[in-house]
C-alpha positions as CSV (number, residue, x, y, z in Angstrom):
1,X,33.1,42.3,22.9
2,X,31.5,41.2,26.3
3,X,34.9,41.7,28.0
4,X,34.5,44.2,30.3
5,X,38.4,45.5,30.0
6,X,38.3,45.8,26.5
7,X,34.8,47.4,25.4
8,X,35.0,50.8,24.0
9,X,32.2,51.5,26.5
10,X,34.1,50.9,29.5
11,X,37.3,52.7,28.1
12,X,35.6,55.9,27.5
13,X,33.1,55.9,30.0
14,X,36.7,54.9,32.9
15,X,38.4,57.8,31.0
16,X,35.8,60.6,31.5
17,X,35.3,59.4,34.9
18,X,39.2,59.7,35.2
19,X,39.3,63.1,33.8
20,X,36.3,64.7,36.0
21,X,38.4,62.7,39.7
22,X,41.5,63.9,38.5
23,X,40.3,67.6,37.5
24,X,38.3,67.2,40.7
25,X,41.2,66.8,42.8
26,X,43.1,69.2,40.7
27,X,40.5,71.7,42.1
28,X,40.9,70.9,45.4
29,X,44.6,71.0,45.6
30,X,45.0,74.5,44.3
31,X,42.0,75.6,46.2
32,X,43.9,74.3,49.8
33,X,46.9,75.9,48.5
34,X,45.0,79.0,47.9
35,X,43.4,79.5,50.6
36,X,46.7,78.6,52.8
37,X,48.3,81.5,51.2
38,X,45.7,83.6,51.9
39,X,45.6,82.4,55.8
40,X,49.5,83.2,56.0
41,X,48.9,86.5,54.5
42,X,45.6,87.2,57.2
43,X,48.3,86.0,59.9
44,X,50.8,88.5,58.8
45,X,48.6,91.3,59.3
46,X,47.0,90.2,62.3
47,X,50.7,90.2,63.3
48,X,51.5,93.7,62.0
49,X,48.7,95.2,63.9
50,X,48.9,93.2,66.9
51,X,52.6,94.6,66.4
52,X,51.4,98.3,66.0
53,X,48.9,98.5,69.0
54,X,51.9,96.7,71.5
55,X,54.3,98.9,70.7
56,X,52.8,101.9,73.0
57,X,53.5,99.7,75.8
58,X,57.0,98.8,74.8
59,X,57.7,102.1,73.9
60,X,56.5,103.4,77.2
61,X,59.0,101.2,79.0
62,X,56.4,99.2,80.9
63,X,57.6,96.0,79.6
64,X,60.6,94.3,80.5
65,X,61.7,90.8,79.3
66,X,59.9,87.5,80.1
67,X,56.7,89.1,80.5
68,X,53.5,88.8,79.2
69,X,51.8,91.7,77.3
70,X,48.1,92.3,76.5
71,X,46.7,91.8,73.5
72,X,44.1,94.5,71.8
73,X,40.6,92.8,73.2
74,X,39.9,92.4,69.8
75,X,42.7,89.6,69.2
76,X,43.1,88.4,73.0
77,X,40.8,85.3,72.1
78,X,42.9,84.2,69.4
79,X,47.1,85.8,69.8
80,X,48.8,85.8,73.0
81,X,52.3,88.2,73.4
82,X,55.1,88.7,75.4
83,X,58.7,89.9,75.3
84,X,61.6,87.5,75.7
85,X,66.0,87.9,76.1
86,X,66.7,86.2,72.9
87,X,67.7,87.0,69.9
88,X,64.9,86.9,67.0
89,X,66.9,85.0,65.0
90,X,67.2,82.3,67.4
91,X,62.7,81.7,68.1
92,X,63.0,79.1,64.9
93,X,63.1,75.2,65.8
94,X,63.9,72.5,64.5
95,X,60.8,71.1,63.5
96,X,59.5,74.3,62.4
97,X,58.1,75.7,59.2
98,X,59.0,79.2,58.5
99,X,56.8,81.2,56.7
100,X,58.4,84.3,55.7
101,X,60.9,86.7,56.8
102,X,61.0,90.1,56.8
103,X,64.1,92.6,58.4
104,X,62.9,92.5,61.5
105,X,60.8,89.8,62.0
106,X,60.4,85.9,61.2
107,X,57.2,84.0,61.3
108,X,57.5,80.4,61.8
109,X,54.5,77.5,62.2
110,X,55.3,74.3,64.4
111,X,54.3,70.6,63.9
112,X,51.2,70.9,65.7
113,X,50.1,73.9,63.2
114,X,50.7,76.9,65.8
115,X,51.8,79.7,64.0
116,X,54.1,82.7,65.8
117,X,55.7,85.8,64.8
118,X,59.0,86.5,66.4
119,X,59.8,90.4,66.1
120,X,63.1,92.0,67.1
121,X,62.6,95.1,69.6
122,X,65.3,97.7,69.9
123,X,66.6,96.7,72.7
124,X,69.9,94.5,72.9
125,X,68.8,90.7,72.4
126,X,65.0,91.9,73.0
127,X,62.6,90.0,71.1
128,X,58.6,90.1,70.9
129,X,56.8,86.8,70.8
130,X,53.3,86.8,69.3
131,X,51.7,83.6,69.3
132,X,48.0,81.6,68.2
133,X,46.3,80.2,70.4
134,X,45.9,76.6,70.4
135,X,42.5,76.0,71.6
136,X,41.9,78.7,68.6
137,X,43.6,77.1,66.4
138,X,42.0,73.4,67.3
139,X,38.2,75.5,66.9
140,X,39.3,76.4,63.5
141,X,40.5,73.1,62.5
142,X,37.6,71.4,63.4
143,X,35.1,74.2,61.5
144,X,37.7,73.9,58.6
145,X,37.2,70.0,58.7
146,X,33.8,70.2,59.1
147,X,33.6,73.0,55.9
148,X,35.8,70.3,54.0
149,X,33.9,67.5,54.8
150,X,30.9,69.1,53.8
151,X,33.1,70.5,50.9
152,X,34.1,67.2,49.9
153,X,30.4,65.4,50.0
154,X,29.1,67.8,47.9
155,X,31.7,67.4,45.3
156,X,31.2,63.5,45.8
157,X,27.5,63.9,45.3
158,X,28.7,65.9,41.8
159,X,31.2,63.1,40.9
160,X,28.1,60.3,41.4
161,X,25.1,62.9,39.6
162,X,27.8,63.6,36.0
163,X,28.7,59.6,36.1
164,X,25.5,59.0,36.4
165,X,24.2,61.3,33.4
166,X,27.2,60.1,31.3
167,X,26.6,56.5,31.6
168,X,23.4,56.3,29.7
169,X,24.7,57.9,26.4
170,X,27.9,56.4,26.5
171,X,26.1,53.1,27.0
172,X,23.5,54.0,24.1
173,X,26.6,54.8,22.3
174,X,27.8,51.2,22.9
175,X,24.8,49.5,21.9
176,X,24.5,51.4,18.6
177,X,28.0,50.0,17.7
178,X,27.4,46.9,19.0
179,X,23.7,47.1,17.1
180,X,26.3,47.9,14.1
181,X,29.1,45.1,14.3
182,X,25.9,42.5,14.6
183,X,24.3,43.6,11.9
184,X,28.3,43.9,9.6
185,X,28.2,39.8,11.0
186,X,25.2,38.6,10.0
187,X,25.8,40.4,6.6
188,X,29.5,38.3,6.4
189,X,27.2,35.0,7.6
190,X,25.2,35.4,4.1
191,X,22.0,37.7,5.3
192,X,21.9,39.8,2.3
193,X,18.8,41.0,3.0
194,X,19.9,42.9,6.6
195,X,20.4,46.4,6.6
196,X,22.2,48.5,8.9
197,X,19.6,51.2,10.8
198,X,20.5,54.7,10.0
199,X,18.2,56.1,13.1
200,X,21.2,56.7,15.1
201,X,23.1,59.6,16.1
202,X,25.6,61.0,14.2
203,X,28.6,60.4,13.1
204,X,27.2,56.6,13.4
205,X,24.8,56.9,11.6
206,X,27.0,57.6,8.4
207,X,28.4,54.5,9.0
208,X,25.2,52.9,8.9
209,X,24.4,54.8,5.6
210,X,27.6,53.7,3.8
211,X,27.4,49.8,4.8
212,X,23.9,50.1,3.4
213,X,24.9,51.5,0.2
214,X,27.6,49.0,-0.3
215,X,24.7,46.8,0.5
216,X,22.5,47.2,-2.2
217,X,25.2,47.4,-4.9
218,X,27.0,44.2,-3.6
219,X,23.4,43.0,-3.6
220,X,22.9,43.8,-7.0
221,X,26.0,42.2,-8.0
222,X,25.2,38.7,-6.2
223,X,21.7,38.7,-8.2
224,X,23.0,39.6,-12.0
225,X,26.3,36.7,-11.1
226,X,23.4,34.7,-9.7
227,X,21.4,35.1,-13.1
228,X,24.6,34.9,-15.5
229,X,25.5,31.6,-13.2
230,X,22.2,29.7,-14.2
231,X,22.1,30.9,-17.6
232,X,25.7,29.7,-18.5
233,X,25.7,26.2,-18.0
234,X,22.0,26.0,-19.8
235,X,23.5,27.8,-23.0
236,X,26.4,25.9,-23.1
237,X,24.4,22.5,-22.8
238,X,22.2,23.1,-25.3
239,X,24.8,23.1,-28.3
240,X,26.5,20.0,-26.5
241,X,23.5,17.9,-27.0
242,X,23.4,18.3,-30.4
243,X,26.7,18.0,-31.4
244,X,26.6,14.7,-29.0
245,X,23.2,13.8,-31.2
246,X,24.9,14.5,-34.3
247,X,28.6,12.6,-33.0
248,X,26.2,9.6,-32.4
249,X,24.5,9.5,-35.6
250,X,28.4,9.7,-37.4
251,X,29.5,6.8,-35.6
252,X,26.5,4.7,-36.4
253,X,26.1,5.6,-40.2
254,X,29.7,5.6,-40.8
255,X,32.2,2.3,-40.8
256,X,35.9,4.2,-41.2
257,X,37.8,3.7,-38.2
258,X,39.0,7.1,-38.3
259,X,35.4,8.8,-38.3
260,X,34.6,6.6,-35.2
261,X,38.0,7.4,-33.1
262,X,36.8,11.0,-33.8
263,X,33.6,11.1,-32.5
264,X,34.7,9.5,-29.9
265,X,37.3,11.9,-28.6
266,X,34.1,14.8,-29.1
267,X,32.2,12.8,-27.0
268,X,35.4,12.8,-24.5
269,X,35.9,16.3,-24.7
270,X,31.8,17.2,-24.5
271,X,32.4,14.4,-21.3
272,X,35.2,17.1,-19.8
273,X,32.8,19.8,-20.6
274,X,30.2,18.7,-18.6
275,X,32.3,17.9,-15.6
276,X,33.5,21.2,-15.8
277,X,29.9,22.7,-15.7
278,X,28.9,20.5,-12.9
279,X,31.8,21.6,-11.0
280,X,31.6,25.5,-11.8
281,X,27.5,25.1,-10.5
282,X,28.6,22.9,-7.5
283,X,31.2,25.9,-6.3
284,X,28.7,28.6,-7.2
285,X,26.1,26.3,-4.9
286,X,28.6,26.6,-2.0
287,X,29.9,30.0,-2.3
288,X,26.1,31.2,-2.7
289,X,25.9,33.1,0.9
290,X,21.9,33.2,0.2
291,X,21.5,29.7,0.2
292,X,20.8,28.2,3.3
293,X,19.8,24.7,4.8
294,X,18.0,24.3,7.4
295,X,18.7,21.5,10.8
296,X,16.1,19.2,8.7
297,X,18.4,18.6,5.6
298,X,21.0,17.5,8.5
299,X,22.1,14.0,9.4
300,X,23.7,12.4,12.2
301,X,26.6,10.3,10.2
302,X,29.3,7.9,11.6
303,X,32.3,9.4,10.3
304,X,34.5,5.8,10.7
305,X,32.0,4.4,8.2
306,X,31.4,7.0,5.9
307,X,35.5,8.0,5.2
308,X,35.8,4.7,4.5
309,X,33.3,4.0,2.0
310,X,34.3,6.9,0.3
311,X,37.6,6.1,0.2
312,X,37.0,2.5,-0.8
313,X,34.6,3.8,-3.9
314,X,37.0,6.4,-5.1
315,X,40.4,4.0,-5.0
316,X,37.9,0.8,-6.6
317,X,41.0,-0.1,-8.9
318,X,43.5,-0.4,-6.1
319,X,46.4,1.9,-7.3
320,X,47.3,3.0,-4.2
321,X,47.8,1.6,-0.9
322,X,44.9,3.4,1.2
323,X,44.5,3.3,5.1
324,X,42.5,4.4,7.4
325,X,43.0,5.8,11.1
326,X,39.3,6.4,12.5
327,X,37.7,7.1,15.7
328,X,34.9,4.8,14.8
329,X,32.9,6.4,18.2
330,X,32.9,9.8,16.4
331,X,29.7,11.0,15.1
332,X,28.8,14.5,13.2
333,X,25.8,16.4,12.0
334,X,25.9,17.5,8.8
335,X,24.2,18.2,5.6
336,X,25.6,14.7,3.3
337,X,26.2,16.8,0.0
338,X,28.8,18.5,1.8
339,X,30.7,16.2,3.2
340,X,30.7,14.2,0.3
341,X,32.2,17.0,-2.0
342,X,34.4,17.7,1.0
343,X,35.9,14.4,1.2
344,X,35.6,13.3,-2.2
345,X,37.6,16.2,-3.8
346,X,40.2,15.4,-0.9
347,X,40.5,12.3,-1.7
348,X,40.4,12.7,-5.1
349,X,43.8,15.1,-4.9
350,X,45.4,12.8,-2.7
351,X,45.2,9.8,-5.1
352,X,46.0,11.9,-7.9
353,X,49.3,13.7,-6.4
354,X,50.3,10.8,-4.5
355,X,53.4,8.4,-5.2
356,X,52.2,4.9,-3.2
357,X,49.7,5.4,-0.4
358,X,46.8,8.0,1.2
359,X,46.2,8.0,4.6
360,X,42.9,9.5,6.6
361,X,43.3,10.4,10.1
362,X,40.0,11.1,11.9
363,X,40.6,12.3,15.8
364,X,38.6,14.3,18.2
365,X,40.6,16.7,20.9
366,X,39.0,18.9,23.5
367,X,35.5,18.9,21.6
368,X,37.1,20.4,18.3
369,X,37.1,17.5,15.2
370,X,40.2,16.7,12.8
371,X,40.3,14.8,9.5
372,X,42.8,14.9,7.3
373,X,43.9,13.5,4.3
374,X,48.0,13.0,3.6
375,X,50.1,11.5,0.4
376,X,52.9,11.0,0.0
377,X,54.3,13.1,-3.1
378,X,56.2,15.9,-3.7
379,X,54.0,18.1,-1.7
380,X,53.2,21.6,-1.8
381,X,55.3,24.6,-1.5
382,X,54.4,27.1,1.9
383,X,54.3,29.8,-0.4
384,X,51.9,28.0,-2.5
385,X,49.6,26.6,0.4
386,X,47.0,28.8,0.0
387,X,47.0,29.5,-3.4
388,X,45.8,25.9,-4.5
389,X,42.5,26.6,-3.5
390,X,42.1,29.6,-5.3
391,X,39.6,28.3,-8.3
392,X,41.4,26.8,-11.3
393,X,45.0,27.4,-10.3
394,X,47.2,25.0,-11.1
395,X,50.6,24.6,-9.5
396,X,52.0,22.0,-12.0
397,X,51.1,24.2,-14.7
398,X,50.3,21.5,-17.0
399,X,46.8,20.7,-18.2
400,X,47.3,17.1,-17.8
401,X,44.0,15.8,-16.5
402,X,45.1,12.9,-15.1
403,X,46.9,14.7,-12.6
404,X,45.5,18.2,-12.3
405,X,41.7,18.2,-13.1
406,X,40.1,21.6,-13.9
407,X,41.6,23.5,-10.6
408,X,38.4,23.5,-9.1
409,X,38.5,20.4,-7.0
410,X,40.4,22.1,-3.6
411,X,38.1,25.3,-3.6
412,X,35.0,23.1,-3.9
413,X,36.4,21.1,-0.7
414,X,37.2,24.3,1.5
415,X,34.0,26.0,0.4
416,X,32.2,23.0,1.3
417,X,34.1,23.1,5.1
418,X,32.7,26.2,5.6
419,X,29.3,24.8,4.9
420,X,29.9,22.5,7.0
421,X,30.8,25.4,9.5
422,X,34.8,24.4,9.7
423,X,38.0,24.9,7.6
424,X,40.3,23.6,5.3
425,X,44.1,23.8,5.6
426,X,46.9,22.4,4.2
427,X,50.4,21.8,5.6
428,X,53.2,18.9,4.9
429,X,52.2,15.4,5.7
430,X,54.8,13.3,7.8
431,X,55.4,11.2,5.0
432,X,56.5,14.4,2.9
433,X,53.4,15.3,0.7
434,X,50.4,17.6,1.3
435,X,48.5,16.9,4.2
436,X,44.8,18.6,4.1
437,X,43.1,19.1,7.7
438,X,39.2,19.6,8.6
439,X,38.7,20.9,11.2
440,X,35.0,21.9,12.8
441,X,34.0,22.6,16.4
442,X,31.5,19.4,18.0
C-alpha cells in the first residue's frame, strides 16, 4: 500500500495529470496548425492584391524583366517584387515547401520560412516574383515566440493550479480507503468491536455502511456461539457426574465380574467424553478472535529444551525411536499454553501415524523460525493436506482411537500457530510420511 507505483492514489492522480498534458498539448497542436492555415491564407491575399495593384505597371509596359517593382506603401515594409525571364513553373526549389497552386501562380516557403508567390505574366517565359521580407519575417518570429512563450507559461501556470486542486481530494480519497482497508484488518485480527466510519463521501461511504452491517450480525453470531459454547460442555458434564457417581457405587456394591467390566467401560467412554469436551473448549479458546493476551502472559522459552521435554513426556513408553535436531541457541516469546497444544498435538499425530521413528527439526534462516515434526508412515495425500486440519475429519475413516483421536488434534495445533502469530503446513517428510512445519517470524 505504501508503494508509490502501485497506490490507487498515484494511478489516478498520474492519469488525470496525463489526460489534462496530453489534452493540453492536443490544444496546442491544432491551435499552431490553425493558425498556420490561417497565415497561408492572409499570405495569399496579400499576394492577390499586391498582384492586383502591380499589374498597372506591368500592363503599362514599364517593366521589363529582372527588375524590381514597387510595392503599394502599404506592403513595401513587409513584400518585395520584381519580374524575372523564367518560367513560373521553374521558381520552386528543392528544399522548398509549396503551399498551393493555383493556374497561374504557385506559392512556395523555403527552409528559412520565407514565403514567395511566383505568378506567370503574359509575356513568353515572364514571371512575377513576390517575396517576404526576411527581417519581417525574423520581427514576426520573435513576437510569435514571445506570444507563445507567454502562451505556453500561462498554460503551465494552469497545468500546476488543476494538479494542484486535484491532489487534495484525490489524496483524501486515498486516505478514506486506506482509513477503510485498516479498519477491514483490524476487524480480520479479532477487533470485533471496530466499526468502519460512514462520514465519508459517497460511494465510500456505502462501503463503510455494508461492512458495518455485516459487523453487527457477525457480531451477534460470535456472542450467541460464544454463549451456546460455554453452556454445552456444562450441560453435558452434569449428567456425566452422576452416571460416573452412580458407575462407582455399582462396582462397589456389586461382586459379578461382568457388572464391574461394565462400569468400567462407562467410565472409559465418560473418560472419551471428557477429552472430547476439553478439546472442543480448547479449539473454541483459540479460534475466539475476542480473546487476547497481552506481552505479560508471554515467556522467553528455550525452544532446544522445551521440544525435548515434550517430546520425552509424550513417548514415556518408548514405542518409537524419537530424535531430536535442535538449535539449542534459539529462543522464542510466547504465551506457554500455546506452544504446548502446538507441539503436543504434533507430536501426538506423529507417534500415532508413525511406523518406527519421529523426528523434530528446529532451525532458524534469515530471522524467520522452523520446526517441524516428520514420521515415517504412509503419509498424507496432497489433495488431502489441507483437509486434516479441518475439525474432526478423518482421513482413515475409521474411529479407531488409537490411531485417529476425535479429528480435533491438527486444528487445535494450527489454530494455536496462529496464536502464536505463525502457521502450520504439512508436506511429505524425507523419510516418506507427513512432515508438519511451524513456521513464525523472530
Amino acid at each position: 500500500m505504501n508503494s508509490i507505483s502501485t497506490t490507487l492514489f498515484t494511478r489516478l492522480y498520474l492519469s488525470i495529470s496525463a489526460a489534462i498534458l496530453i489534452s493540453t498539448i492536443l490544444t496546442l497542436v491544432i491551435i499552431e496548425s490553425y493558425d498556420y492555415k490561417q497565415e497561408i491564407n492572409d499570405f495569399k491575399e496579400d499576394i492577390s492584391y499586391i498582384h492586383k495593384g502591380l499589374m498597372s505597371q506591368i500592363q503599362l509596359g514599364a517593366v521589363s524583366a529582372d527588375v524590381t517593382l514597387t510595392v503599394s506603401p502599404y506592403f513595401e515594409d513587409r513584400f518585395s517584387a520584381k519580374v524575372v525571364n523564367i518560367p513560373h513553373t521553374d521558381m520552386g526549389c528543392v528544399q522548398c515547401l509549396v503551399l498551393g497552386q493555383a493556374q497561374r501562380a504557385s506559392y512556395y516557403e523555403t527552409e528559412q520560412g520565407v514565403r514567395y508567390a511566383a505568378i506567370a505574366l503574359n509575356g513568353p517565359n515572364t514571371t512575377l516574383i513576390i517575396t517576404e521580407k526576411l527581417e519581417v519575417i525574423m520581427d514576426e518570429e520573435f513576437d510569435l515566440n514571445v506570444e507563445e512563450a507567454a502562451f505556453l507559461l500561462l498554460i503551465s501556470l494552469c497545468l500546476v493550479i488543476i494538479a494542484t486542486l486535484l491532489y487534495w481530494p484525490v489524496r483524501q480519497l486515498q486516505s478514506d480507503i486506506k482509513a477503510l482497508v485498516e479498519c477491514f484488518a483490524n476487524y480480520g485480527r479479532g477487533n470485533h468491536q471496530l466499526r468502519a466510519s460512514d462520514s465519508i463521501p459517497k460511494p465510500l461511504n456505502e462501503i463503510a455502511l455494508s461492512f458495518n452491517k455485516m459487523a453487527d450480525a457477525i457480531e451477534k453470531n460470535v456472542e450467541e456461539r460464544s454463549v451456546f459454547a460455554q453452556a454445552i460442555p456444562h450441560e453435558i458434564r452434569t449428567p456425566l457426574s452422576r452416571i460416573q457417581l452412580a458407575s462407582g457405587l455399582i462396582k462397589r456394591s456389586s461382586k459379578e465380574v461382568n457388572t464391574i467390566d461394565l462400569a468400567d467401560d462407562i467410565d472409559n467412554y465418560i473418560e472419551d467424553i471428557n477429552v472430547f469436551i476439553n478439546q472442543m473448549m480448547e479449539l473454541m479458546k483459540l479460534t475466539d478472535h475476542g480473546q487476547h493476551f497481552s506481552d505479560d502472559t508471554h515467556q522467553l522459552i528455550e525452544l532446544e529444551h522445551f521440544i525435548r521435554s515434550r517430546g520425552e513426556q509424550l513417548n514415556l513408553e518408548r514405542k518409537h525411536e524419537m530424535f531430536f535436531e535442535v538449535d539449542n541457541t534459539i529462543k522464542i516469546s510466547a504465551y506457554p499454553v500455546h506452544l504446548i497444544l502446538l507441539m503436543d498435538n504434533l507430536l501426538k499425530n506423529a507417534l500415532a501415524y508413525t511406523a518406527n521413528k519421529v523426528g523434530v527439526f528446529a532451525t532458524e534462516k534469515d530471522g524467520e523460525l522452523f520446526v517441524s515434526v516428520e514420521d515415517d508412515g504412509e503419509g498424507i495425500a496432497v489433495a488431502d493436506r489441507e483437509k486434516v486440519f479441518i475439525p474432526f475429519n478423518r482421513l482413515d475413516k475409521s474411529r479407531n482411537r488409537k490411531t485417529g483421536g476425535l479429528g480435533l488434534g491438527l486444528a487445535i495445533a494450527r489454530a494455536s500457530a496462529h496464536k502464536i502469530g505463525g502457521s502450520l503446513r504439512v508436506d511429505e517428510s524425507r523419510w516418506g510420511g507427513a512432515k508438519f512445519t511451524f513456521s513464525l517470524k523472530l
